[in-house]
C-alpha positions as CSV (number, residue, x, y, z in Angstrom):
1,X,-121.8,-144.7,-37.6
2,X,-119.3,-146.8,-34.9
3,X,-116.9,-147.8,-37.3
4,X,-113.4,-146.6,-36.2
5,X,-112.1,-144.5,-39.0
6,X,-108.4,-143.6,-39.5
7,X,-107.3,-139.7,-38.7
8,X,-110.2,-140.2,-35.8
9,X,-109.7,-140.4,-32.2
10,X,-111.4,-143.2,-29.9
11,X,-115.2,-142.1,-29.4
12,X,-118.0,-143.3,-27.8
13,X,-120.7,-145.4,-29.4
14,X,-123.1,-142.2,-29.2
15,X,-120.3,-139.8,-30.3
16,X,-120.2,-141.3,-33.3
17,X,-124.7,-141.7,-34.2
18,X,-124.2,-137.8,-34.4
19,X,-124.5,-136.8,-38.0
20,X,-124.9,-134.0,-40.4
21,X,-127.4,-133.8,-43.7
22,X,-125.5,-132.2,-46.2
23,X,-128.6,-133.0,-48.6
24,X,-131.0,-130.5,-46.9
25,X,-128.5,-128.1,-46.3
26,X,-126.6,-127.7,-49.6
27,X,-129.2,-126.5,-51.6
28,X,-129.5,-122.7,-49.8
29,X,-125.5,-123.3,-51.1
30,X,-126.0,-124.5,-54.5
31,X,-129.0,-124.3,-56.0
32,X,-128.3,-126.4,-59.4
33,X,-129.1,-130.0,-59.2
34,X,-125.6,-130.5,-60.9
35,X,-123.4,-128.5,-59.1
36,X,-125.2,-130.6,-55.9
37,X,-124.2,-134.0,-57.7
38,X,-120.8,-133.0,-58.1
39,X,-120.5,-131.8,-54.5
40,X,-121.5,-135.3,-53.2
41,X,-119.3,-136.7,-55.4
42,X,-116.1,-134.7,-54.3
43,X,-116.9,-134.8,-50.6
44,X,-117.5,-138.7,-50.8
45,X,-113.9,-138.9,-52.7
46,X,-112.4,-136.6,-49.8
47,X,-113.8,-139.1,-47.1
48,X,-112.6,-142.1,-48.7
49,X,-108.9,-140.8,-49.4
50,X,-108.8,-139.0,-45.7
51,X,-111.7,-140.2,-43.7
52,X,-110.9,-144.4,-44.6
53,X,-114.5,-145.0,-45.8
54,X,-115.5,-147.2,-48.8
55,X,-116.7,-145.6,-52.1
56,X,-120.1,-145.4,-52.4
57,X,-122.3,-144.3,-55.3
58,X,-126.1,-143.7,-56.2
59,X,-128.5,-144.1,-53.9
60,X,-125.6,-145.3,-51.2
61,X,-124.0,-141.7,-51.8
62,X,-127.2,-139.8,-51.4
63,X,-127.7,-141.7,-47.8
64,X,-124.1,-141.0,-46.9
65,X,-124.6,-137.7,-47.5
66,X,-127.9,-137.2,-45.4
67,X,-126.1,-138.8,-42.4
68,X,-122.4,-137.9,-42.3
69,X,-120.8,-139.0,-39.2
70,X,-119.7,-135.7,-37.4
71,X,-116.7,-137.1,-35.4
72,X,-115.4,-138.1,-38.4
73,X,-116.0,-134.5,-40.5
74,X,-114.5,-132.7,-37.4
75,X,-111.3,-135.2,-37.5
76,X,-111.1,-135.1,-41.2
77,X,-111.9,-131.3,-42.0
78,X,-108.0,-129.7,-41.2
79,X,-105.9,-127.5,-43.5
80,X,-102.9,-129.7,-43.6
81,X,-105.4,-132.5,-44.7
82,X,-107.1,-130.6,-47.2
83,X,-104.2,-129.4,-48.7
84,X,-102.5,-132.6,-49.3
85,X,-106.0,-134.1,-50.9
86,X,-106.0,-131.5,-53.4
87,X,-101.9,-131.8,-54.3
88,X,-103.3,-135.3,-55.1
89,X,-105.8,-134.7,-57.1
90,X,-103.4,-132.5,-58.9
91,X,-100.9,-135.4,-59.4
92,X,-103.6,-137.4,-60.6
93,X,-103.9,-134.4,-63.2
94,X,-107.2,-133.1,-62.7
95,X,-107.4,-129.9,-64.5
96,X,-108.1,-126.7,-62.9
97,X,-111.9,-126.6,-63.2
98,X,-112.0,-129.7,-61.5
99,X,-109.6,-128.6,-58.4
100,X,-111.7,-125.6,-58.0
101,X,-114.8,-127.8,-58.2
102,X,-113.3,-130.2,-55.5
103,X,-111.9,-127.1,-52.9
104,X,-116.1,-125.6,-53.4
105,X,-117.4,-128.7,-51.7
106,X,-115.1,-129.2,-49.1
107,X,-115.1,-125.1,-48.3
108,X,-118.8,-125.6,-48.7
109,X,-119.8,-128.6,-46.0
110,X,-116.7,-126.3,-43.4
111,X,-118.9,-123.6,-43.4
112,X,-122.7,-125.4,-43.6
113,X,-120.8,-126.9,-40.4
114,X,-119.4,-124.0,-38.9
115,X,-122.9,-122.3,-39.0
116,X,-124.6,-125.6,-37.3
117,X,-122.0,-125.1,-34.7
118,X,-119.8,-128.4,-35.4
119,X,-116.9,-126.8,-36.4
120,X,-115.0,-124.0,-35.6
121,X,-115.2,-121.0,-37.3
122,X,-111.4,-120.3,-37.5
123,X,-111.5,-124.0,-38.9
124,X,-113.8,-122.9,-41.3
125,X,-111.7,-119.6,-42.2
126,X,-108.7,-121.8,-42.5
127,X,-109.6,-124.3,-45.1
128,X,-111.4,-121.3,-47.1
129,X,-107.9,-119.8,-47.1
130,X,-106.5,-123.4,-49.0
131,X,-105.7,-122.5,-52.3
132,X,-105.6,-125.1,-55.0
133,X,-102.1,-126.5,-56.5
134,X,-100.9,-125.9,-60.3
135,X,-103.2,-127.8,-62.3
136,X,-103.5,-126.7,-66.3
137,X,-106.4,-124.5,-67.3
138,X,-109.7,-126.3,-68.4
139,X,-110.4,-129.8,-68.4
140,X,-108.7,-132.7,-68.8
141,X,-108.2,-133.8,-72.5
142,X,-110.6,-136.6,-72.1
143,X,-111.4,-138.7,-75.7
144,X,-112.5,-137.2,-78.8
145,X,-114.2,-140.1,-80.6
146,X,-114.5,-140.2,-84.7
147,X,-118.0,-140.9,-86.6
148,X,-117.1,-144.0,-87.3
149,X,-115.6,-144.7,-83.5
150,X,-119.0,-143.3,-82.4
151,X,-121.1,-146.0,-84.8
152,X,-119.3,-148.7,-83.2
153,X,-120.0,-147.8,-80.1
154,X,-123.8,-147.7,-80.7
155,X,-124.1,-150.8,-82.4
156,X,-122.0,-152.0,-79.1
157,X,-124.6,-150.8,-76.8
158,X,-127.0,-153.1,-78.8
159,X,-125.4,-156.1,-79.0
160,X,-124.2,-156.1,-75.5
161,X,-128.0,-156.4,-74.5
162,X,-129.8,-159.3,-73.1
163,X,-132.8,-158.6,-73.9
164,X,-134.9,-156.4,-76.6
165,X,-136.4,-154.3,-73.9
166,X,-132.3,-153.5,-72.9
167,X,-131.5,-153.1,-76.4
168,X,-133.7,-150.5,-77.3
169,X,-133.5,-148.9,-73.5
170,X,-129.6,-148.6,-74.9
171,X,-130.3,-147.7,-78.4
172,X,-132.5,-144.5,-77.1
173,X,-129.6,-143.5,-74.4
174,X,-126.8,-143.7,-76.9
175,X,-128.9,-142.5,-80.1
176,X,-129.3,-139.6,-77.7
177,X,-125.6,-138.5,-76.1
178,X,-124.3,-139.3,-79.7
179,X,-126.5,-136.8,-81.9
180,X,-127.7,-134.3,-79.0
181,X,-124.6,-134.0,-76.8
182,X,-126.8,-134.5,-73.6
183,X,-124.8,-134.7,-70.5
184,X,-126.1,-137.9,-68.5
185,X,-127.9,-136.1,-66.1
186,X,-130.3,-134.3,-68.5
187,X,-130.5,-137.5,-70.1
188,X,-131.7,-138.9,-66.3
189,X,-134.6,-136.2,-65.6
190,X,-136.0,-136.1,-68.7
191,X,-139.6,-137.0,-68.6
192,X,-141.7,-138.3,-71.8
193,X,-143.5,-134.8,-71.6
194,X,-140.4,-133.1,-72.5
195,X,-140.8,-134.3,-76.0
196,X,-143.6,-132.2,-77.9
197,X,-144.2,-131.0,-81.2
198,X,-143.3,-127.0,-82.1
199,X,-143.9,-125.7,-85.6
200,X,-144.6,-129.2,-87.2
201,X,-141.0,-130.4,-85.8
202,X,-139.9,-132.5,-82.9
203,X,-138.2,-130.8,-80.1
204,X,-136.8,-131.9,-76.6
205,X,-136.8,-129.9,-73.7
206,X,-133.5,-130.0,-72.3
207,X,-132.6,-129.6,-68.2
208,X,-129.0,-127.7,-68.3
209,X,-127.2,-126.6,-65.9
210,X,-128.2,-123.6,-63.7
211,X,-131.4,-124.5,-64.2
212,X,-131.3,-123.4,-67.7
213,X,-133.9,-125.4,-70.2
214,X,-133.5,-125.2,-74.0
215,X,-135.3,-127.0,-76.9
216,X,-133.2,-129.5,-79.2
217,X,-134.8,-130.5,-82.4
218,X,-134.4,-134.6,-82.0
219,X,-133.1,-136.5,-85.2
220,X,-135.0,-139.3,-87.0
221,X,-132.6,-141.8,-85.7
222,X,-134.0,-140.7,-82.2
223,X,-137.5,-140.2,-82.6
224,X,-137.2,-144.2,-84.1
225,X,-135.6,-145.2,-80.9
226,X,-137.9,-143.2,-78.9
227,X,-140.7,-145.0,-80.5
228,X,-140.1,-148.6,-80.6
229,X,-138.9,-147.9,-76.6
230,X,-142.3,-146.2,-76.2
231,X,-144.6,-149.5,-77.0
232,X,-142.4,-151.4,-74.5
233,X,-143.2,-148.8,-71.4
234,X,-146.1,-147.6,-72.6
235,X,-147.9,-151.0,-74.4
236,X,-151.5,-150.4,-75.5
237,X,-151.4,-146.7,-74.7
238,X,-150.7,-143.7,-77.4
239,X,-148.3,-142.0,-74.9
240,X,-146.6,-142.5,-71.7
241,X,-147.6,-141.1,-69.0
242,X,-146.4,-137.3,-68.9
243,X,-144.6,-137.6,-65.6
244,X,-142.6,-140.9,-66.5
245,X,-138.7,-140.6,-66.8
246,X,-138.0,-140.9,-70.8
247,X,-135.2,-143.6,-69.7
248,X,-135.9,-145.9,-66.7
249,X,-134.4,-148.5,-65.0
250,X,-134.6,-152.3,-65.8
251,X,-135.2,-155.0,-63.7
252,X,-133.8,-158.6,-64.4
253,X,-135.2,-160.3,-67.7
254,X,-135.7,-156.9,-68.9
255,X,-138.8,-155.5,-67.5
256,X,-138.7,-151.7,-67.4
257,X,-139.0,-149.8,-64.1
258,X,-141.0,-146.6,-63.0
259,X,-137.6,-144.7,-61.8
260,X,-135.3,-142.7,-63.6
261,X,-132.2,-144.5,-65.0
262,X,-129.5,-142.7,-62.9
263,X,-126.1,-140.3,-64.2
264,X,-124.5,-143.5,-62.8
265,X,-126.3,-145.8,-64.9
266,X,-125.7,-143.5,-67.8
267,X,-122.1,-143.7,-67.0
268,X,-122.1,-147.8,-66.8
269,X,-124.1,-147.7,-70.4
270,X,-121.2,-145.9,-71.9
271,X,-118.2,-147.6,-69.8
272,X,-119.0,-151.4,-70.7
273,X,-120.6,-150.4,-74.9
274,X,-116.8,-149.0,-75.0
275,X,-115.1,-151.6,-73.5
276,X,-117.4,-154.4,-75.6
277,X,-116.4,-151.8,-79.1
278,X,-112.4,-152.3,-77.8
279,X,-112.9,-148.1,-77.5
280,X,-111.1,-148.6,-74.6
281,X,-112.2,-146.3,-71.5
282,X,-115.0,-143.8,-72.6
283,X,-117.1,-141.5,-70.3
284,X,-120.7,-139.9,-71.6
285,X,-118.9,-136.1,-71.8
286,X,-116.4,-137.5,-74.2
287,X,-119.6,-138.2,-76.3
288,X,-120.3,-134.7,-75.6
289,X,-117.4,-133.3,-76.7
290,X,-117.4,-136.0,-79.8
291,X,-120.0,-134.5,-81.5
292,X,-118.8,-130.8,-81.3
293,X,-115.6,-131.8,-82.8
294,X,-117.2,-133.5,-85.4
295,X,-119.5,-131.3,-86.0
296,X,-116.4,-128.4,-86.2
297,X,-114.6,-130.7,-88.3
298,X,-117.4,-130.9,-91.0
299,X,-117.6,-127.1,-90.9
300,X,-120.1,-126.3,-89.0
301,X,-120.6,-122.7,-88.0
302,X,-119.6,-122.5,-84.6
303,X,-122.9,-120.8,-83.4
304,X,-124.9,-123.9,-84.3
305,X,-122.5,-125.9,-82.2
306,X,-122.8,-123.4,-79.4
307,X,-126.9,-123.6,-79.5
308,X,-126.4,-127.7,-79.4
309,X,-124.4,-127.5,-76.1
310,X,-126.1,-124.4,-75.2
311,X,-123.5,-122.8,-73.5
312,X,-124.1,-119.1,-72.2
313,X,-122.3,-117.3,-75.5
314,X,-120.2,-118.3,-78.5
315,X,-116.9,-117.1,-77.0
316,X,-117.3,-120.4,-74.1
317,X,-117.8,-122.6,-77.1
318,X,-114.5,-121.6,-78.7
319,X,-112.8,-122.1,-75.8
320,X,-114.6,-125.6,-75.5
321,X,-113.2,-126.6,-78.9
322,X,-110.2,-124.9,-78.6
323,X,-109.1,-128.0,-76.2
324,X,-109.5,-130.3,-78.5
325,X,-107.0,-132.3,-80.3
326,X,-106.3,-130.0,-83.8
327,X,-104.9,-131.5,-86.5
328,X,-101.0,-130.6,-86.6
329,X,-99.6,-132.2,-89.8
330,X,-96.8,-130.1,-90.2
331,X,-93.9,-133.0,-89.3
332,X,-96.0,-135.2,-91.6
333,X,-95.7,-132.3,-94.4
334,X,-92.0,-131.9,-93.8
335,X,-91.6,-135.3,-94.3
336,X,-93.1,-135.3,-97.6
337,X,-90.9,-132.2,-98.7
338,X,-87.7,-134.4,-97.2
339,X,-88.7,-136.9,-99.1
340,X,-87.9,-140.0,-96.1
341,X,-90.5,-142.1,-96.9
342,X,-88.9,-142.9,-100.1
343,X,-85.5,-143.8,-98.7
């Protein structure tokens, strides 16, 4: 790249083609396709706050990151720098799972560097040594969305299309994150022979995290969406092919795609169906977390919940919930026994 960055010396025009693929190296790193996402992600935030580039996103992030400017990584990859990115992040209260998240990939691409030979290795030793500020445990609160918030926000996602083939592309998307809790990237690598039938029922098979796959029973109101969506991609035929996404992309006027709709399509889906509901800002995890606490809320037993989000053990699903807004109506309660309403 010859753009002139801030933080970086004057180089030549060569100097600065040298360049670093952090796609083929990361994955001897981190193996889960998620935990590679977010590491993009991060490091892309890191170069835009310290290294002066422009967000990028998608496919545009996945290029950055198979060509990272070196000059630049060497400039911007310094303790006192990293340091001061993370207090940031901190005063932009991001929990602690999400500092810890951000220091990974930056300690991460030091040492992938360090072991090319582009950086130091008492470089790498020192920003391994960066500890992250006080943040509070867990995630951030996020949104926790009621049934009847969720239903407007579905019937948002439909009437904000412009076209059938986009309004049942949206219906099967937020049918999905609102009964399922999928995250958006298992909702992108689905394919249509993930769906099968197993003991007379219909079950998804579900990419997690660490490569973990489970099978989720899919309600009515999704095997409905799945199938009016399913004449539109698949006209004339009795099934898609097995190797097509589940959810793809659209071109203009509607016409479906062959690739995968991407997380960051997900996220769009979800952003704009809030804002046309008047929800405000909502992000596909708050969906997530929506349906456990509904689900806890109607009494649910907690290991039913737990299998639905299929997290490793019961004890990381009560700590999931345990973040969520409770009900506290004590002051309301003393207020009744005050009787100050009355006066």
């Amino acid at each position: 790249m010859a753009t002139k960055h801030r933080n970086m010396p004057a180089q030549t025009a060569l100097e600065t083609l040298v360049t670093y693929n952090f796609v083929m190296a990361l994955p001897g790193r981190a193996s889960s396709a998620h935990t590679q996402r977010a590491y993009f992600r991060w490091v892309d935030a890191y170069l835009v706050s310290v290294g002066g580039l422009k967000p990028s996103a998608g496919l545009a992030r996945l290029a950055r990151m198979s060509a990272l400017p070196v000059p630049l990584l060497v400039s911007a990859l310094t303790p006192p720098q990293f340091r001061a990115w993370l207090g940031s992040l901190a005063q932009q209260q991001h929990g602690k799972q999400g500092l810890n998240q951000a220091r990974a990939a930056i300690v991460t691409l030091a040492s992938l560097l360090a072991e090319a030979g582009w950086l130091n290795d008492s470089t790498g030793a020192a920003l391994s040594h960066v500890r992250i500020p006080r943040a509070e445990e867990g995630q951030r609160t996020g949104r926790w969305l009621s049934p009847d918030e969720i239903r407007l926000l579905m019937a948002a996602a439909r009437r904000m299309a412009t076209s059938d083939t986009q309004r049942m592309r949206n219906d099967v998307v937020m049918t999905m994150l609102c009964t399922m809790a999928l995250r958006r990237e298992e909702v992108s690598v689905l394919r249509w022979n993930d769906l099968s039938l197993q003991d007379g029922r219909a079950v998804l098979r579900v990419h997690g995290k660490g490569r973990k796959v489970a099978l989720i029973d899919v309600p009515p109101t999704v095997l409905r969406a799945l199938e009016a969506w399913r004449h539109v991609i698949a006209p004339g035929q009795n099934r898609p092919p097995a190797n097509l996404p589940l959810v793809v992309r659209l071109f203009k006027g509607g016409k479906p795609g062959k690739t995968a709709l991407t997380p960051e399509g997900v996220w769009l889906l979800v952003h704009q169906a809030a804002h046309e509901a008047g929800l405000g800002a909502v992000a596909p995890h708050d969906l997530r977390r929506s349906v456990a606490g509904a689900l806890q809320a109607a009494g649910v037993p907690v290991d039913t919940i737990s299998r639905l989000l299929r997290h490793s053990n019961v004890a990381v699903t009560e700590r999931y919930l345990s973040k969520l807004p409770q009900r506290n109506p004590g002051a309301l309660l003393m207020s009744d026994l005050l009787e100050l309403d009355d006066e």
